[in-house]
C-alpha positions as CSV (number, residue, x, y, z in Angstrom):
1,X,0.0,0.0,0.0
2,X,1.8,3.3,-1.1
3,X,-1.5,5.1,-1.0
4,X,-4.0,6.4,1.5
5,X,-6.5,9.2,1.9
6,X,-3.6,10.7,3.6
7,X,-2.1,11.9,0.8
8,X,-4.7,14.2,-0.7
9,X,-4.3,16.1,2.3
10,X,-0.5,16.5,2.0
11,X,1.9,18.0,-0.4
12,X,5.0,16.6,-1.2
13,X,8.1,18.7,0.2
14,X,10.1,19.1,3.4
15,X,8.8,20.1,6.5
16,X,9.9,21.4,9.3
17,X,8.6,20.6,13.1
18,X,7.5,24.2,14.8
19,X,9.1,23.3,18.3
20,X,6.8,26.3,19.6
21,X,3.7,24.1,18.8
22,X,4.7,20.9,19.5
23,X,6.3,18.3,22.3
24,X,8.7,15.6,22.4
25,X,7.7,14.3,26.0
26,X,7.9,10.9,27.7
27,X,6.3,9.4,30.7
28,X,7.8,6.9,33.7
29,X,6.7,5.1,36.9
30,X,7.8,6.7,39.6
31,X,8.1,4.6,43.1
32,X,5.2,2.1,41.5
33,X,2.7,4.1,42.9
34,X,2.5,7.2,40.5
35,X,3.5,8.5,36.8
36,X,6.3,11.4,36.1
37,X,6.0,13.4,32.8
38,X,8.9,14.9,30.7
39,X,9.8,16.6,27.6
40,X,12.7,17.4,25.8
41,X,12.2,21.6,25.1
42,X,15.2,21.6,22.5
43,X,15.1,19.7,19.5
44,X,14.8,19.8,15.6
45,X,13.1,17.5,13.1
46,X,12.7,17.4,9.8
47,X,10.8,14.9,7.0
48,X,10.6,14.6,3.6
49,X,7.3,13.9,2.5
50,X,6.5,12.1,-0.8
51,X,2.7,12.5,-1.1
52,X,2.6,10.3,-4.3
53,X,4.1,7.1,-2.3
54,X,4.4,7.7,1.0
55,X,7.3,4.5,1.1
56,X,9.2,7.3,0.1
57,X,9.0,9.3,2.8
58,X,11.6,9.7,5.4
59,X,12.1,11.8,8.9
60,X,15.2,12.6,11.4
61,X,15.0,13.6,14.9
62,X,17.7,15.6,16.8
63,X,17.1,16.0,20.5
64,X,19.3,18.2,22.6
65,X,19.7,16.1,25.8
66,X,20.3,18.9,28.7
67,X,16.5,20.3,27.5
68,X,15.1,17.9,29.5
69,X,12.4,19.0,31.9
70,X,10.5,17.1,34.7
71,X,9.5,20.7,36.4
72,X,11.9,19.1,39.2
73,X,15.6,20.4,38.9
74,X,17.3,17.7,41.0
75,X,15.6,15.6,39.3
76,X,16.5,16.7,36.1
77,X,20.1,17.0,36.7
78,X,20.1,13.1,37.6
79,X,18.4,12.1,34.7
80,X,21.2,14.3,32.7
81,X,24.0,12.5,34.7
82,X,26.0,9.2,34.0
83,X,23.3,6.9,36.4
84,X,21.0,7.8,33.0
85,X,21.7,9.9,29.6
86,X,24.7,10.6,30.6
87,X,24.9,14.3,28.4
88,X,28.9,15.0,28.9
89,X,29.6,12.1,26.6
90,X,25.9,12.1,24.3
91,X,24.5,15.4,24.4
92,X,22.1,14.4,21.4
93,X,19.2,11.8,21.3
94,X,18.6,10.8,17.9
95,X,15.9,9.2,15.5
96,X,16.5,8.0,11.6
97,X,13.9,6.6,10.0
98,X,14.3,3.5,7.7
99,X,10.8,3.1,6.6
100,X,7.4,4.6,6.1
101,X,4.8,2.6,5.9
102,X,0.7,3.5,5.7
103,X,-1.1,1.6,8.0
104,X,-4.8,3.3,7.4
105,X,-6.2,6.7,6.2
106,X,-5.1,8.0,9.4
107,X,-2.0,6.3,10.1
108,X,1.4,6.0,9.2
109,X,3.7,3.8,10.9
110,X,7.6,5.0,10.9
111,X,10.7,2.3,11.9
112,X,14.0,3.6,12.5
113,X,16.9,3.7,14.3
114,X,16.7,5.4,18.0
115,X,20.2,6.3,19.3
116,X,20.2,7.0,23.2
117,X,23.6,7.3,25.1
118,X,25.5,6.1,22.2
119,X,23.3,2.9,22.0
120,X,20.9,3.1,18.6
121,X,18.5,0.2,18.4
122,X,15.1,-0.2,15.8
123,X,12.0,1.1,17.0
124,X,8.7,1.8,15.0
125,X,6.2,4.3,15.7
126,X,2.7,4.4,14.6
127,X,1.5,7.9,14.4
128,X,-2.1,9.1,13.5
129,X,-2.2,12.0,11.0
130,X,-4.1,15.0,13.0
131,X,-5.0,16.9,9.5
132,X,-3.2,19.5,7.6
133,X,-4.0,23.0,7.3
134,X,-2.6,26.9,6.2
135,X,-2.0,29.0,9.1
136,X,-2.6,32.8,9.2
137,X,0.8,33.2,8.3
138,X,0.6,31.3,5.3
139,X,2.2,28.2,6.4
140,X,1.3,25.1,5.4
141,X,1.4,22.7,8.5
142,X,0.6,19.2,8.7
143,X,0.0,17.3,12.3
144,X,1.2,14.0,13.8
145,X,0.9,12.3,17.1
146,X,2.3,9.4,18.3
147,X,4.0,6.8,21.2
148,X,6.1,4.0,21.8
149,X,7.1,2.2,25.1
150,X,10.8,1.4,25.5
151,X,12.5,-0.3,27.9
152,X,15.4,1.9,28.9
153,X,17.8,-0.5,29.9
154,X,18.0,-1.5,25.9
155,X,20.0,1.6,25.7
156,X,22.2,1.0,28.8
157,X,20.2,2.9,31.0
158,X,19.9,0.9,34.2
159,X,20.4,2.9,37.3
160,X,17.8,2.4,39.9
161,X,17.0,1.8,43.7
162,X,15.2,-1.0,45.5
163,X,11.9,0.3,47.3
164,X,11.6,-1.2,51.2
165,X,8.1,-2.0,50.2
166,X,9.3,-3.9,47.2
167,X,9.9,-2.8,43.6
168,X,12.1,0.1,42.6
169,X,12.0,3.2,42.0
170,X,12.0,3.7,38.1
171,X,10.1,1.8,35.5
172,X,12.4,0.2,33.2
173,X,9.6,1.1,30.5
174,X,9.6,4.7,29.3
175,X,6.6,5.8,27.1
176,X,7.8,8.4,24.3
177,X,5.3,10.5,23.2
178,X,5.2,12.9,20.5
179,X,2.9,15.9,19.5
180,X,4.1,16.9,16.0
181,X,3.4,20.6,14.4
182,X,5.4,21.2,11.1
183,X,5.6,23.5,8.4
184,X,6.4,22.8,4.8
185,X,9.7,24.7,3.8
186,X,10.1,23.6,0.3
């Protein structure tokens, strides 16, 4: 399938994520008893849309590590520390896609190669095309959301503490999530 009813709603060019109006966030168990929510605030994206035969299409993610933000500062600086991303040695979080494939009129599923602390490993995300319209500023902008769960010690990521009542403190699954706003460029 190289078709859907996505593509009469897109244009084939490059586009641009608007970090303004969008969010690369992810979500962890915290103490087995509650949730805590991130996002990265810095990063840049870009795809290449073929409208025509969407197998054609293609995407790269740059995310700049030290953006991260838990609305906790101690907590932040840990998770920028060796124990997890580590951001002396790999300031950058990465995605390259290696196929687009449509799923649905809706959907688009997008494998690649997700590089965390130096480790890059496969990973396929299924995101559901949001709609497409031209801003007041005559942009044209195209939406995407989409998740994945990971398990973080597949990246080397495996500090964590035991919990007197049992279980630890950190999920070893992370849920990425991602909000996606971009604007055609060419």
């Amino acid at each position: 399938m190289t078709s859907t009813q996505l593509a009469p709603q897109l244009t084939s060019g490059t586009y641009t994520v608007d970090p303004s109006h969008s969010r690369i966030g992810f979500v962890a168990r915290h103490a087995m008893v509650t949730k805590v929510r991130g996002s990265f605030n810095d990063f840049e994206a870009t795809a290449e849309i073929d409208a025509e035969d969407l197998t054609r299409s293609s995407a790269r993610v740059v995310i700049k590590v030290d953006s991260i933000d838990t609305r906790n500062e101690q907590r932040d600086g840990h998770l920028r520390s060796n124990d997890f991303l580590d951001i002396a040695n790999h300031p950058e979080i990465t995605f390259v896609s290696t196929a687009v494939t449509p799923v649905s009129d809706d959907l688009v599923r997008v494998a690649g190669d997700l590089t965390i602390k130096g480790v890059s490993r496969p990973v396929t995300v299924d995101f559901t095309f949001e709609g497409s319209a031209v801003d007041p500023f005559g942009n044209e902008r195209v939406g995407f959301e989409g998740s994945l769960v990971i398990n973080r010690k597949d990246w080397g990521i495996t500090w964590n503490a035991a919990l007197e009542t049992g279980g630890v403190l950190v999920s070893d699954k992370i849920t990425l999530e991602f909000e996606i706003s971009a604007i055609k460029s060419v």
